[in-house]
Residue frames as a rotation matrix with the C-alpha (Angstrom) as fourth column:
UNK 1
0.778 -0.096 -0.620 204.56
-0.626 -0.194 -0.755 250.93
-0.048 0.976 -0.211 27.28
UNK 2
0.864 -0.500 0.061 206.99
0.486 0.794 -0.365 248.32
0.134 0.345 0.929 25.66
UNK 3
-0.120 -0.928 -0.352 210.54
0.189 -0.370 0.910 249.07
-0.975 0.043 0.219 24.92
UNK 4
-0.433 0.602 0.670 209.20
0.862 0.493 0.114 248.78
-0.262 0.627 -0.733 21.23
UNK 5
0.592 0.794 -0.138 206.04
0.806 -0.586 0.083 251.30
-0.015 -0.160 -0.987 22.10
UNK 6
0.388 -0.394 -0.833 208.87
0.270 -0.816 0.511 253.59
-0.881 -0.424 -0.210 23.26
UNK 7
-0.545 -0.806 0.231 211.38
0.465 -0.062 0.883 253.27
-0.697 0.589 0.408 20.25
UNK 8
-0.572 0.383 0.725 208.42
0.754 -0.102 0.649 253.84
0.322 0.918 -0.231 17.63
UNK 9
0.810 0.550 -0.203 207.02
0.584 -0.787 0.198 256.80
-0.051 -0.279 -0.959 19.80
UNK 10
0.244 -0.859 -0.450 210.26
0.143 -0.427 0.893 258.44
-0.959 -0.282 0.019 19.93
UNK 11
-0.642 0.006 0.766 210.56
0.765 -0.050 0.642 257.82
0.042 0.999 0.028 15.85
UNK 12
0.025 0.939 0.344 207.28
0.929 -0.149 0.339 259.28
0.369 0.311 -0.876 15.42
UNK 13
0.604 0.067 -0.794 207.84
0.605 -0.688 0.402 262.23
-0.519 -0.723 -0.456 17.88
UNK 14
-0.219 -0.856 -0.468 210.82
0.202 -0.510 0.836 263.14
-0.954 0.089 0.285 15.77
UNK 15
-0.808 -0.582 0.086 209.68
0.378 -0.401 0.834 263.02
-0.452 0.707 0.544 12.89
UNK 16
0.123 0.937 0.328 206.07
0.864 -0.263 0.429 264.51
0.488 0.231 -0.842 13.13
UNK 17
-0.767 -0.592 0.247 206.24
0.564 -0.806 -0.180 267.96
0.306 0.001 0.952 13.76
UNK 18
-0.546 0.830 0.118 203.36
-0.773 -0.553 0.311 270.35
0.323 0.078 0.943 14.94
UNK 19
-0.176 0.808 0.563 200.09
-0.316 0.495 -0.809 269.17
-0.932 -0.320 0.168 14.91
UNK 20
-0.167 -0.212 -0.963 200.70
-0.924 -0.307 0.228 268.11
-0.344 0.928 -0.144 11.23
UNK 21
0.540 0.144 0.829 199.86
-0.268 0.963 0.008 264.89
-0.798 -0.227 0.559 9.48
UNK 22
-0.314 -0.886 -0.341 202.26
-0.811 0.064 0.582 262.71
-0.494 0.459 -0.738 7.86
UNK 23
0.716 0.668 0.201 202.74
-0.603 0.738 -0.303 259.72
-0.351 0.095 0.932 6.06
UNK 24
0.130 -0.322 0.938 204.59
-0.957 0.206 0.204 257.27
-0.258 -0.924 -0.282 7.12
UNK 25
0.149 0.307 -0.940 205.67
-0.809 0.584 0.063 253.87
0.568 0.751 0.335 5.78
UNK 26
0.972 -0.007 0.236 205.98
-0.159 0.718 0.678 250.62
-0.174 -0.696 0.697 8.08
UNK 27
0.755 -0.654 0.041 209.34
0.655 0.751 -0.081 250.33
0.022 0.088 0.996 6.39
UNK 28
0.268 -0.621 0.737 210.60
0.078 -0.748 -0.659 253.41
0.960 0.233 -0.152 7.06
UNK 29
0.763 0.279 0.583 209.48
-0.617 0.049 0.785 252.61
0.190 -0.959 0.209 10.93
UNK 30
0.828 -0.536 0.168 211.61
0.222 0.586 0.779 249.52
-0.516 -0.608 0.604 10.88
UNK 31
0.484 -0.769 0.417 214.45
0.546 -0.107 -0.831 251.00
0.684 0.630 0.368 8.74
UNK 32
-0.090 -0.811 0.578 215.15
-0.355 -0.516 -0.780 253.17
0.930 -0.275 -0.242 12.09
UNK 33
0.198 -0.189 0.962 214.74
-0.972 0.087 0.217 251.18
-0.124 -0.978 -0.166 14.43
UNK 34
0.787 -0.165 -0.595 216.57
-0.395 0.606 -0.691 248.45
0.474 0.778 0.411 12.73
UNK 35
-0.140 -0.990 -0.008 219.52
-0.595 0.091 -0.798 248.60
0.791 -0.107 -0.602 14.84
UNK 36
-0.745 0.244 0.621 217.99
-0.336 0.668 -0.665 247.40
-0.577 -0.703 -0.415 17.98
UNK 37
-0.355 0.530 0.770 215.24
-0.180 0.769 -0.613 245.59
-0.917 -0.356 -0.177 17.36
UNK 38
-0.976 0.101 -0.193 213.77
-0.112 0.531 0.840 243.89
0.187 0.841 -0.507 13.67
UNK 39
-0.213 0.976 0.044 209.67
-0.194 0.002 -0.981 244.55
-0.957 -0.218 0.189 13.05
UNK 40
-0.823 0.209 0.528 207.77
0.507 0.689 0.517 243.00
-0.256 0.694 -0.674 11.29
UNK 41
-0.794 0.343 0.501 204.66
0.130 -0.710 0.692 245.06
0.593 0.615 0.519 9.58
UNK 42
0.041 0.704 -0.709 202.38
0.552 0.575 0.603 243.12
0.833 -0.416 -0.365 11.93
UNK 43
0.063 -0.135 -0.989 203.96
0.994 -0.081 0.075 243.85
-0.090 -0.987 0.130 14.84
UNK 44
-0.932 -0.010 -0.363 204.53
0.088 -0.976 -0.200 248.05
-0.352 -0.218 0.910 13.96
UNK 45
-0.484 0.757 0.439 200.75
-0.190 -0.580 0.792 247.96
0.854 0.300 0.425 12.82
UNK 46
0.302 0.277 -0.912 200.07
0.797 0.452 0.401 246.44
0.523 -0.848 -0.084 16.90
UNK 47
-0.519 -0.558 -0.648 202.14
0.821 -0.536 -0.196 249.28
-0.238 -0.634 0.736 18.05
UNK 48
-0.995 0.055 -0.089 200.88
-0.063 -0.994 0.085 251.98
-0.084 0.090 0.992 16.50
UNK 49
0.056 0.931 -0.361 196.91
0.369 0.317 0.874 250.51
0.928 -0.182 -0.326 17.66
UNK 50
0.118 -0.311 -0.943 198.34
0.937 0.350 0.001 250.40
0.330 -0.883 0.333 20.83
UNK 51
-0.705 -0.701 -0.103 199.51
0.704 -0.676 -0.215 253.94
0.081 -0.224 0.971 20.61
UNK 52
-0.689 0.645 0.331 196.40
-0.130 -0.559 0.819 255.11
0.713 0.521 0.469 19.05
UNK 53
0.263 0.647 -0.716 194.45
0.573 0.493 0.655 253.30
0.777 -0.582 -0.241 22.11
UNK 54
0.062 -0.092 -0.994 196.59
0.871 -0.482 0.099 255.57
-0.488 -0.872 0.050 24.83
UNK 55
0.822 0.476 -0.312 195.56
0.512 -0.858 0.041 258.40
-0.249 -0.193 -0.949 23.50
UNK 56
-0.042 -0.758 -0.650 199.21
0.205 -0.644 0.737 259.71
-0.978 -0.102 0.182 21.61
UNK 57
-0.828 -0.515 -0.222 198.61
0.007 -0.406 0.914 259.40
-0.561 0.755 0.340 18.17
UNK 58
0.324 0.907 0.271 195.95
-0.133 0.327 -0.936 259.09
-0.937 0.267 0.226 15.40
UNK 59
-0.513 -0.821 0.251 196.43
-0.273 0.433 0.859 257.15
-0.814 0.372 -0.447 12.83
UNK 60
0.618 0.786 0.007 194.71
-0.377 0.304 -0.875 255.82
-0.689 0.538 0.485 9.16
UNK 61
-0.060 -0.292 0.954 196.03
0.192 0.935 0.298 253.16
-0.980 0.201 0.000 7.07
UNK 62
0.285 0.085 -0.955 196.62
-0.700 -0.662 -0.268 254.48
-0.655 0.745 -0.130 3.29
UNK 63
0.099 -0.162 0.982 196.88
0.601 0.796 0.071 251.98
-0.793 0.583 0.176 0.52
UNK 64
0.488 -0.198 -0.850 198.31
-0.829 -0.410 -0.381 253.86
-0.273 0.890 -0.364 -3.02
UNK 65
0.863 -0.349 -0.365 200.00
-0.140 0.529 -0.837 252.94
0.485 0.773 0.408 -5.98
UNK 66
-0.046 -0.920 0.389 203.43
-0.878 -0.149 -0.455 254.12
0.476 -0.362 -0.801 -3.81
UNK 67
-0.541 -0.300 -0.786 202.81
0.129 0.893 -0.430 251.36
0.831 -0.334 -0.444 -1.27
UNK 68
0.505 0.545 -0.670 201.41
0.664 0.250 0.704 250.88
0.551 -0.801 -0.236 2.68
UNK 69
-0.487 -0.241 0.840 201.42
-0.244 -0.886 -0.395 254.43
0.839 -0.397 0.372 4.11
UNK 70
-0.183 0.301 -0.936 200.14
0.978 -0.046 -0.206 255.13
-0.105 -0.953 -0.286 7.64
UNK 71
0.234 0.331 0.914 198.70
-0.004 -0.940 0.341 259.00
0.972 -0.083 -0.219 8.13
UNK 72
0.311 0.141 -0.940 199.92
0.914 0.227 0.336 260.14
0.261 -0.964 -0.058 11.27
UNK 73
0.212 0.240 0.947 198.88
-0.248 -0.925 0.289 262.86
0.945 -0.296 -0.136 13.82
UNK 74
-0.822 -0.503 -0.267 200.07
0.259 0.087 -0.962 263.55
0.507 -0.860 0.059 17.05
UNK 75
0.641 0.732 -0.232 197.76
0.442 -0.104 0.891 263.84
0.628 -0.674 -0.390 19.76
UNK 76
0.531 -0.067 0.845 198.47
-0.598 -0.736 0.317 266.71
0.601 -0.673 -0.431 22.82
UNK 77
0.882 -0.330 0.338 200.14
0.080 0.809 0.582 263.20
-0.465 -0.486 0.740 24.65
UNK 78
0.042 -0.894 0.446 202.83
0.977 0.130 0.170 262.55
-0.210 0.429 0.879 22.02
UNK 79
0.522 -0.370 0.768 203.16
0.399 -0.690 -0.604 265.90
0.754 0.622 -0.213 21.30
UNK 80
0.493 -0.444 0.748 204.80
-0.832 -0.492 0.256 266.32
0.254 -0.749 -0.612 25.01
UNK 81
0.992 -0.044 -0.116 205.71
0.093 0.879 0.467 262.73
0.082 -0.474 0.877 24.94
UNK 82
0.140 -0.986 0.087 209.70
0.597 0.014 -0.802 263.04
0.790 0.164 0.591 24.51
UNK 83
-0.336 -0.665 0.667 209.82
-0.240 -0.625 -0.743 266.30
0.911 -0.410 0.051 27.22
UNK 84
0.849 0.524 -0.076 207.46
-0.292 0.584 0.757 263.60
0.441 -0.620 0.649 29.77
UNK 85
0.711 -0.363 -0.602 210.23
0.431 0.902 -0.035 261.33
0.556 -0.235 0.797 29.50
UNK 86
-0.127 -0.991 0.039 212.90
0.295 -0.075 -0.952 263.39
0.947 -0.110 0.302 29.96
UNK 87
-0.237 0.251 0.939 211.38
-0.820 -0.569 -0.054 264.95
0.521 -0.783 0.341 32.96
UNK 88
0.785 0.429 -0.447 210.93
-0.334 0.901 0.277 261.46
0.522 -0.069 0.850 34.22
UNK 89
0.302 -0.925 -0.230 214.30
0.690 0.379 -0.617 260.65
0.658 0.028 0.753 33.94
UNK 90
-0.264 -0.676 0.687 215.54
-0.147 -0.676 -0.722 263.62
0.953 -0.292 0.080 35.67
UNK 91
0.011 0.281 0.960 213.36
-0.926 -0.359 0.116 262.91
0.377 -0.890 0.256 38.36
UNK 92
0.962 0.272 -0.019 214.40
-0.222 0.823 0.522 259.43
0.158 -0.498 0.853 38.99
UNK 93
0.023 -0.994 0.110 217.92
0.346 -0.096 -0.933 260.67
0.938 0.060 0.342 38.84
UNK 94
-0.283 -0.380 0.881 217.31
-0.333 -0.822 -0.461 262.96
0.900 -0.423 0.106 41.55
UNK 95
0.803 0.487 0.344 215.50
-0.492 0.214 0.844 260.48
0.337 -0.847 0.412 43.55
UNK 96
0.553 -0.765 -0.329 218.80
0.557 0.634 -0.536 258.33
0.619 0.113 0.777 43.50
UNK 97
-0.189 -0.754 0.629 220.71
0.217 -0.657 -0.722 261.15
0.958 -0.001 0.288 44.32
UNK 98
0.142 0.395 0.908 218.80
-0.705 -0.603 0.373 262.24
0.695 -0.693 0.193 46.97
UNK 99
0.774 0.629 -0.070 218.75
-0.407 0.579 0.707 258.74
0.485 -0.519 0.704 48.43
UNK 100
-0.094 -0.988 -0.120 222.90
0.616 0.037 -0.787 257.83
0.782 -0.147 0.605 47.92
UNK 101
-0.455 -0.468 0.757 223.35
-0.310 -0.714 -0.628 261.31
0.835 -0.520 0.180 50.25
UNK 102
0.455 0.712 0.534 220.83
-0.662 -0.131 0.738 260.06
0.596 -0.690 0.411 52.70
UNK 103
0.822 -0.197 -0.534 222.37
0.130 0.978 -0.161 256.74
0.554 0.063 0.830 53.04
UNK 104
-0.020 -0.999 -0.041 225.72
0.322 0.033 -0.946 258.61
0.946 -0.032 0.321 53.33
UNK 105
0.068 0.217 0.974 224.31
-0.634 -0.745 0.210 261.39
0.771 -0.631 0.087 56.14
UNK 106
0.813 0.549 0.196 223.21
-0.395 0.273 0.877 258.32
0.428 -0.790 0.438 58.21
UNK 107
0.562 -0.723 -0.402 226.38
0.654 0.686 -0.320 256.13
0.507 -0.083 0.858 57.65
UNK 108
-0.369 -0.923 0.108 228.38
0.379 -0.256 -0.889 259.03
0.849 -0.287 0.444 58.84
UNK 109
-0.003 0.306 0.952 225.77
-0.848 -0.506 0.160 259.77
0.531 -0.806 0.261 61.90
UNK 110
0.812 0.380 -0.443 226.44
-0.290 0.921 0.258 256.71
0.506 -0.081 0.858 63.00
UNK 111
0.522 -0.615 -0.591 229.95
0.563 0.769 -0.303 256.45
0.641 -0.174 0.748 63.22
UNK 112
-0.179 -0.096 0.979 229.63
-0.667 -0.720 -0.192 259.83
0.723 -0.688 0.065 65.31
UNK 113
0.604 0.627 0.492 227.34
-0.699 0.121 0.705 258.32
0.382 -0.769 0.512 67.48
UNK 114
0.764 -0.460 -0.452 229.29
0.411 0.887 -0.209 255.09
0.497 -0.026 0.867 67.66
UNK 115
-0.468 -0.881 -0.074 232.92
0.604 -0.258 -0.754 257.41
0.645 -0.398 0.652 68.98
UNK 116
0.074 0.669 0.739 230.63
-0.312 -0.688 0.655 259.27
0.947 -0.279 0.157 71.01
UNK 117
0.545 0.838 0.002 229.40
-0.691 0.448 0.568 256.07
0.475 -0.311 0.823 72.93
UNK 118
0.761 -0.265 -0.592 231.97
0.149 0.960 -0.238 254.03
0.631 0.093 0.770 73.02
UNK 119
-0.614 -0.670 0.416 234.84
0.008 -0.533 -0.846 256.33
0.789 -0.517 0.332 74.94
């Protein structure tokens, strides 16, 4: 997934609830995610193909008098997508962690061994 893919799953995640469908304008998409990054309709109707292709959302394209809606349903994916990530994250925190202490364990079996050896 993009950075993008992420920002407008993470929209979508918040503000679809349940297993509920919504509807959704392209300019409400890039009205929050405006701060970082500037979409163009094109490019959030590519994303949210994309999305619809891995299997997180389903989507249908609404023309009204109001304007260019999107219908959107989560899919059993995006409905866990946000507690994925975080569990992601936590677990590439802990690999870090885990690795810093190793690093340290050895550095300081070392400089045993080293005053050990050297006397």
């Amino acid at each position: 997934m993009t950075k993008k893919e992420k920002m407008v799953m993470s929209y979508l995640c918040a503000r679809c609830l349940k297993k509920q469908t919504y509807l959704i304008s392209p300019h409400e998409i890039s009205q929050a995610l405006s701060k970082k990054y500037v979409l163009s309709i094109e490019e959030i109707e590519e994303i949210m193909v994309n999305l619809s292709n891995e299997n997180f959302i389903d989507f249908v394209v609404s023309d009204s008098k109001k304007g260019y809606f999107f219908c959107v349903t989560l899919k059993k994916c995006g409905q866990t997508y946000l507690a994925d990530t975080k569990k992601n994250r936590r677990t590439f925190g802990i690999a870090i962690l885990r690795s810093m202490f190793l690093a340290t364990v050895s550095f300081v079996f070392g400089i045993i061994l080293r005053a050990i050896f050297k006397s």
